[in-house]
C-alpha positions in Angstrom: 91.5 10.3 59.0 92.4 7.4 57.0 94.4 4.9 59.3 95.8 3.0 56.3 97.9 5.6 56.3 99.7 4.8 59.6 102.6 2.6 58.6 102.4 -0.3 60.7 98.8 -0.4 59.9 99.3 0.2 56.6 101.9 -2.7 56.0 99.5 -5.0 57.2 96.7 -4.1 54.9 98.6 -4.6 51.7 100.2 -7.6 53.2 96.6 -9.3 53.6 95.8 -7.4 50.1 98.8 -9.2 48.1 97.7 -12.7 50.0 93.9 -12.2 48.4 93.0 -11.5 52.2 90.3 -9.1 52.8 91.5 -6.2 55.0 87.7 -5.5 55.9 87.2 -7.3 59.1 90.6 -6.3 59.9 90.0 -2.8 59.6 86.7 -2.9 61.4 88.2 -4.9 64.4 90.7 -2.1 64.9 88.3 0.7 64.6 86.0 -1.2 67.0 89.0 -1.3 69.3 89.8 2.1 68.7 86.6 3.3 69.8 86.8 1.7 72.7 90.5 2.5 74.1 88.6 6.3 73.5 85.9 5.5 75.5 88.1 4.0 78.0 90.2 7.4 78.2 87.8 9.9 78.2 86.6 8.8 81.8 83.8 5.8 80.5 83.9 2.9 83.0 84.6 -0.4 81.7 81.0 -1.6 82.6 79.3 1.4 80.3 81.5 0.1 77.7 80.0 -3.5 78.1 76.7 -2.1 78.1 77.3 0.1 74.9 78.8 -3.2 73.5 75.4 -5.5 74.5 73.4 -2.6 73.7 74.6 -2.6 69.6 75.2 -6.2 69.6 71.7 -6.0 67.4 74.0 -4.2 65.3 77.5 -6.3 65.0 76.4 -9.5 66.1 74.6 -10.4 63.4 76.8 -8.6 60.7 79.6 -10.9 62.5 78.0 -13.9 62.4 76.6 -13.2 58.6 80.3 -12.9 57.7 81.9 -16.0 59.7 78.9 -18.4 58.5 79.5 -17.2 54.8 83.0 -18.1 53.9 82.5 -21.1 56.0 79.3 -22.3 53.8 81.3 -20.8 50.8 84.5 -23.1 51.6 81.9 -26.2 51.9 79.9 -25.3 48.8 83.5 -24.8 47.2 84.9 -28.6 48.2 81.6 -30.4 47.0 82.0 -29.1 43.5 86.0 -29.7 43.8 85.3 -33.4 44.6 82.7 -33.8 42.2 84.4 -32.8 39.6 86.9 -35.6 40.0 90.8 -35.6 39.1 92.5 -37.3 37.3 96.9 -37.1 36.3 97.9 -38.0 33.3 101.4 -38.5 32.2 102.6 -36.9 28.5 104.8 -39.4 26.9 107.3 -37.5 24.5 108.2 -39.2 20.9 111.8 -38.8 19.8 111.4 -35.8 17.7 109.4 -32.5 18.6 109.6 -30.0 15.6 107.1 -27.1 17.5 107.9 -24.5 19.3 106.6 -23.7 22.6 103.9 -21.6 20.8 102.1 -24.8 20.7 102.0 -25.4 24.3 100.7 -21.5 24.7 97.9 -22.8 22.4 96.9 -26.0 24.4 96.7 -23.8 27.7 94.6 -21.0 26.0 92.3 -23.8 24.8 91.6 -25.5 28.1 91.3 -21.6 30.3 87.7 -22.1 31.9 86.4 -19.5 34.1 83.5 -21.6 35.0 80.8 -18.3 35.0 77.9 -19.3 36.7 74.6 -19.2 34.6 72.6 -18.2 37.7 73.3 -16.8 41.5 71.7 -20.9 42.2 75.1 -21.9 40.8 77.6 -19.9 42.5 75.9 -20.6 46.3 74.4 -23.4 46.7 76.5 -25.4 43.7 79.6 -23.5 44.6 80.6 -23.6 40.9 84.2 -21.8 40.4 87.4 -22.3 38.6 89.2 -25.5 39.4 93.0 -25.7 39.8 95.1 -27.7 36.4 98.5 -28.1 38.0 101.4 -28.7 35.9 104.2 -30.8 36.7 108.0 -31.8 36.1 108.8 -34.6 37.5 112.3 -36.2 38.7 111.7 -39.5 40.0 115.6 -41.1 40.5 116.5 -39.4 37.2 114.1 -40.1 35.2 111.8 -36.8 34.4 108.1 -36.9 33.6 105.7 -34.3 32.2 102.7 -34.1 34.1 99.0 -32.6 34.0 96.6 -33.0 36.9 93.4 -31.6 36.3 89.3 -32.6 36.5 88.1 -35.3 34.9 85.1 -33.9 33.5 85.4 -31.5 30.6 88.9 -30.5 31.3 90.7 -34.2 30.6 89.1 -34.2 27.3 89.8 -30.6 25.9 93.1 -30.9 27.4 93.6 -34.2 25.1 91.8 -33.0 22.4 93.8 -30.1 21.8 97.4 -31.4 22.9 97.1 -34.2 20.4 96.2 -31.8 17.9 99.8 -29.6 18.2 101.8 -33.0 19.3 100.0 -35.7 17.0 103.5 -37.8 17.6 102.7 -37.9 21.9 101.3 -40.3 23.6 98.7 -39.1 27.3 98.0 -41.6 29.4 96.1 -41.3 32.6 98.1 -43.2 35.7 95.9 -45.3 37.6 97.6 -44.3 41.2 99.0 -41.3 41.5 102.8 -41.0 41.3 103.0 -38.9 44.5 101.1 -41.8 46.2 105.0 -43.8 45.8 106.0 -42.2 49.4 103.0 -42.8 51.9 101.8 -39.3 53.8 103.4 -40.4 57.1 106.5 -41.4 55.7 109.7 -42.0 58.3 112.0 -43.4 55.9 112.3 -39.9 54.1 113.2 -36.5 54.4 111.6 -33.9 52.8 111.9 -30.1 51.7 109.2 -27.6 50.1 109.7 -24.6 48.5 106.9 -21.5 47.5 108.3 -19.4 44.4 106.6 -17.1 42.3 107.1 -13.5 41.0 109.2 -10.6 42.9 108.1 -7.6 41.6 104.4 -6.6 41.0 102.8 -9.3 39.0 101.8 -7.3 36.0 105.1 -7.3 34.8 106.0 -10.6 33.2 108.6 -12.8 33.0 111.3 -13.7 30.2 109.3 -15.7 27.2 110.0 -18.5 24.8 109.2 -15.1 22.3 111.8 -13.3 24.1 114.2 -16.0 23.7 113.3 -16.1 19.7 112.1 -19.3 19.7 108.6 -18.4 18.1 110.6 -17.8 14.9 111.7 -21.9 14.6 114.6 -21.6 14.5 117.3 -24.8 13.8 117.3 -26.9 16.5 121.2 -26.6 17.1 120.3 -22.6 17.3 117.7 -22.6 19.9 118.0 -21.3 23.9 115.2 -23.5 25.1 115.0 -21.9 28.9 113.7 -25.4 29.6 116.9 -27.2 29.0 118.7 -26.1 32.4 115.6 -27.4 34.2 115.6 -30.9 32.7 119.6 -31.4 33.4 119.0 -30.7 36.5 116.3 -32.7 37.4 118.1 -35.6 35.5 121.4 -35.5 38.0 119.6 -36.2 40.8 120.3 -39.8 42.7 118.4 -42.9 42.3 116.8 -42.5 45.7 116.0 -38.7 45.5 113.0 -37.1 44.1 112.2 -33.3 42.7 108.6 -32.4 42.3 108.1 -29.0 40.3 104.1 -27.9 40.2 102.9 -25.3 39.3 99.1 -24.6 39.7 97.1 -22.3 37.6 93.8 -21.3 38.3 91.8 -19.6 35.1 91.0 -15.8 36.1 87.8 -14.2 36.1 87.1 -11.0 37.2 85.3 -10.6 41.2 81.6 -9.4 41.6 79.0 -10.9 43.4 77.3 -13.3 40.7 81.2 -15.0 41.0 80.7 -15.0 45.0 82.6 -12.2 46.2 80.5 -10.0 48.5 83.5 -7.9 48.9 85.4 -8.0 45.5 88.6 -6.6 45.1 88.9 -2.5 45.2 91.2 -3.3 41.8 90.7 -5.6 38.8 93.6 -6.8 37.2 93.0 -4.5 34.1 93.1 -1.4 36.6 96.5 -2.7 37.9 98.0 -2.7 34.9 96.4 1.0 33.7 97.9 2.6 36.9 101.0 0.9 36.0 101.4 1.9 32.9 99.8 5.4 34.2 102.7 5.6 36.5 105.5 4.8 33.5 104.2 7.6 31.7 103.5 9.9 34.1 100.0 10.6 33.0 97.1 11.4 34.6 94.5 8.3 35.2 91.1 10.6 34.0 92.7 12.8 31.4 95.3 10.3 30.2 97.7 14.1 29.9 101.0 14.3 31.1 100.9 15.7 34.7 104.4 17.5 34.2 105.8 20.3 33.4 105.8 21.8 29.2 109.8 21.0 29.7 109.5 17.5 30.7 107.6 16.4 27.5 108.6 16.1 23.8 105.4 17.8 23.1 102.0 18.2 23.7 100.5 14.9 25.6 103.5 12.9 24.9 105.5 12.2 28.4 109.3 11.6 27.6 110.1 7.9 28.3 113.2 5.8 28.2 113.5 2.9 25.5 113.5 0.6 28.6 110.1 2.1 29.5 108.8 1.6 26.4 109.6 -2.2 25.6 108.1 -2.9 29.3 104.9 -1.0 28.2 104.4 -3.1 25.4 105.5 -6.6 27.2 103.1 -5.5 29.5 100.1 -5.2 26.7 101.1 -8.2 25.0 101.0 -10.3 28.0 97.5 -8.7 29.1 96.2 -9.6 25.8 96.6 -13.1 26.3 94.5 -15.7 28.7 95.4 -15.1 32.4 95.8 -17.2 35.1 96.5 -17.2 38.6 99.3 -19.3 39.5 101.2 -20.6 42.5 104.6 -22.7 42.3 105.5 -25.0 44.3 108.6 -27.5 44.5 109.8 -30.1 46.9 112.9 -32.4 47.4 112.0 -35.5 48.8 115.0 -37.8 49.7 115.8 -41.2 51.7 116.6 -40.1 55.4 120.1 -39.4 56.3 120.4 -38.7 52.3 119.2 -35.3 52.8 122.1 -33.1 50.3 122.0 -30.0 50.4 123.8 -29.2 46.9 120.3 -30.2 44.8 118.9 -26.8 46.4 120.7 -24.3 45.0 120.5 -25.5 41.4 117.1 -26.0 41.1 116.3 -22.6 42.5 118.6 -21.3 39.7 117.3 -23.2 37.3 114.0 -20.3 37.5 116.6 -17.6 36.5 116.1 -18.5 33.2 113.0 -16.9 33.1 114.6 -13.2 34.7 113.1 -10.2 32.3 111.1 -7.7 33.6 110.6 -9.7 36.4 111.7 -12.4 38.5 110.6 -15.8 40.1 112.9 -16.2 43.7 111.5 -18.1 46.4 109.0 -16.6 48.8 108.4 -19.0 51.3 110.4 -23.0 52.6 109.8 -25.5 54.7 112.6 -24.6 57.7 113.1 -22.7 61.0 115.4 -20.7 62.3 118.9 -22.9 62.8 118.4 -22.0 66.7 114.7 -24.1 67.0 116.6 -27.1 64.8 118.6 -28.0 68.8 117.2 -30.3 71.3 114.0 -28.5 72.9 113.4 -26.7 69.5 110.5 -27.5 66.9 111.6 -30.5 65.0 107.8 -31.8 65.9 106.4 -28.7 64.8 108.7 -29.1 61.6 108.0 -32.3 61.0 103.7 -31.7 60.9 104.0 -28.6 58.7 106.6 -31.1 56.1 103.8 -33.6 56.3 101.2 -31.0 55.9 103.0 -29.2 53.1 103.4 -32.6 51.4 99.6 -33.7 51.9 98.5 -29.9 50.1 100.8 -30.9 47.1 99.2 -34.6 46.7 95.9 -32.6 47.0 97.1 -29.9 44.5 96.0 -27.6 46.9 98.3 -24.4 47.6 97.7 -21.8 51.0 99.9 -19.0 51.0 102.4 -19.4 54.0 104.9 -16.3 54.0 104.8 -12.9 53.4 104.4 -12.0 49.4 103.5 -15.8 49.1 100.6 -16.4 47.2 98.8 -16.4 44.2 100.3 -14.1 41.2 98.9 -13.6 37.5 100.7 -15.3 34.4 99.3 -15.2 30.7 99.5 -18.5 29.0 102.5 -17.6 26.8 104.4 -17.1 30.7 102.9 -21.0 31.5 104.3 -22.3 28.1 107.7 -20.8 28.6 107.9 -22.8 32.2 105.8 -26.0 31.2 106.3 -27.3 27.2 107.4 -30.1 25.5 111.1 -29.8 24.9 112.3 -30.6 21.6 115.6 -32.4 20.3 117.9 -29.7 21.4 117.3 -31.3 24.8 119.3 -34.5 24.9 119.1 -35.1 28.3 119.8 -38.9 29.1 116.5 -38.9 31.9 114.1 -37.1 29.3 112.6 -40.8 28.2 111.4 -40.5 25.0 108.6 -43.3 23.3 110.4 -45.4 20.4 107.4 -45.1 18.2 105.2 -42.3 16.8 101.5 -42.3 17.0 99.7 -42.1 13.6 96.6 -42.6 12.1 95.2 -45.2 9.8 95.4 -44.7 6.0 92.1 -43.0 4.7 91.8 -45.5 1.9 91.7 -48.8 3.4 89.5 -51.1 2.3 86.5 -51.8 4.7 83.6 -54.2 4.6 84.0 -58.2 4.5 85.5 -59.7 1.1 82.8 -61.1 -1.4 83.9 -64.9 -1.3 
């Protein structure tokens, strides 16, 4: 009997599977328990349970243990590498006139996707080498909206610069000495503060609307474009002088789970198979044979399922995207505000500012900072409020995400998804808070003279 099938059971398994949880110790826990409530009913005492228990513990114990001591020592392994990587944020100055389209961003991201592989087991579990985070970043500080990278400071800062300046020549990247989140101190009691999780709503191999989709890979005139970018930026510029709006969004580069990559239990489904039984499913086909499995009536002809045109254009937004670099990515967004400022009317609009992107799928929000309006009274959980604010807060300074809510988590985004949320806008946005540098940067003249005058 499979008890996955069971509802309840069921729900919770794909629940932990959608979170990147492993059901295993779940499942094994229940069936323990099972085994015993049988025992229990078929007439054994509750002491020849405990004996049965002590009597396999050579059995479980150590299997337990094994388990509980590895993620631990994987987590530990995991943090020394972060933090000796170093990070670093570095702010992207944009000059007055931006003639590429996003296609360039898509380019920079592709560039700078590093999977980390491990040349050696050595690596993986004692080093704890792995993937590290680059978060993206719009920023709204009073009005005034920065572009932001965060990422490690070795290797990553100088692809990342080496291949921005080589679609944006004009930019100018500078790396901020103190963090701008730093501005508001952890413990703050002079502001109030809101967090938001969003991400995709539908399965995450469908992708969202592009900057191809909106045409804009074809250059067109400035006055013609539909940058999906634009609504973001107004918004973030119309906020007051003593509110703030942090947009992140971090990506980490995707590599398939085995054990060389530290996964004892990998995933029962790579991202590849996901999409294959997707696409399976759209065209009714079986998964071995790749034949319809239909009736003669219910197919044009011969291995050739009937689909709808809509089916069709998903399949192949669905190809394209998998074609491209992949990376698992987790939003997050906060309004931070002087206390008794707290307004309401910024939430809405910067929620539907992400509605630009609606296609195939969807980015809504999956997880926030509140209660329920009962627990907000005297006797409620304003303290309990107040520590998971300050804790959501420290996780973004840290550029560190853990899924909170149900269907919050990580979810998969090809680069050309990451350009369309995070590029450099170009003069179609005229957005008084967008600052843009006076001057272009440019090289020196090849033919210079060099060398010290003869006298």
């Amino acid at each position: 009997m499979d008890i996955t099938k069971i509802p309840l059971i069921g729900s919770i398994v794909t629940w932990m599977e959608d979170n990147d949880m492993d059901a295993g110790p779940f499942l094994t826990a229940l069936a323990a328990m099972l085994l015993l409530i049988g025992l229990f009913l078929i007439g054994v005492s509750f002491g020849q349970i405990m004996a049965l228990t002590i009597a396999l513990a050579p059995i479980w114990l150590p299997a337990l243990l094994f388990y509980t001591f590895y993620w631990l020592w994987m987590d530990m392994v995991g943090v020394k590498f972060y933090l000796g990587e170093g990070r670093c944020t570095l702010r992207i100055k944009i000059p007055q006139e931006i003639l590429k389209s996003p296609e360039a961003m898509e380019f920079v991201i592709a560039q700078i996707h590093n999977t980390a592989s491990p040349d050696n087991l050595m690596q993986t579990y004692l080093k704890g080498k792995r993937p590290l985070p680059i978060s993206f970043e719009i920023v709204s500080i009073g009005g005034e909206i920065r572009f932001y990278v965060n990422l490690k400071r070795k290797q990553s800062r100088d692809a990342f610069e080496a291949n921005i300046y080589a679609q944006y020549p004009n930019i100018e990247v500078v790396e901020e000495p103190i963090d701008y989140a730093a501005e508001i101190p952890l413990d703050t009691k002079e502001h109030e503060m809101m967090s938001f999780h969003m991400n995709k709503k539908e399965n995450d191999v469908l992708p969202i609307k592009s900057y191809i989709d909106y045409g804009l890979d074809r250059m067109p005139k400035e006055e013609e474009k539909v940058d999906p970018i634009t609504p973001t930026l107004e918004v973030l510029a119309n906020i007051k002088p003593y509110e703030r709006v942090y947009i992140q969004m971090i990506c980490v580069a995707h590599r398939k789970e085995s054990f060389k990559h530290g996964q004892i239990f990998p995933a029962k489904q790579t991202h590849k198979e996901k999409i294959a039984e997707f696409i399976n499913d759209i065209m009714k086909r079986d998964p071995e044979t790749k034949g319809p499995i239909m009736k003669e009536d219910q197919s044009d002809f011969e291995g050739m399922p009937r689909i709808t045109p809509g089916e069709r254009s998903v399949i192949e937004l669905i190809e394209r995207h998998s074609s491209k670099y992949l990376y698992e990515t987790a939003i997050r967004w906060m309004y931070i505000t002087k206390k008794g400022h707290f307004s309401g009317d910024v939430i809405n609009p910067v929620i539907r500012v992400f509605s630009q992107y609606d296609g195939a799928n969807q980015i809504g929000a999956k997880w926030r900072t509140d209660f329920n309006y009962k627990d907000l009274f005297p006797g409620g959980k304003q303290k309990e409020l107040a520590a998971l604010k300050r804790q959501e807060f420290k996780e973004y300074k840290l550029r560190k995400y853990i899924p909170k809510g149900s269907g919050d988590g990580y979810k998969m985004f090809s680069s050309e998804e990451l350009a369309t949320m995070f590029h450099l806008p170009g003069t179609v946005a005229i957005t008084p808070g967008l600052g843009r540098i006076p001057s272009t940067r440019s090289e020196a003249p090849p033919n210079l003279p060099t060398g010290i005058p003869n006298e």
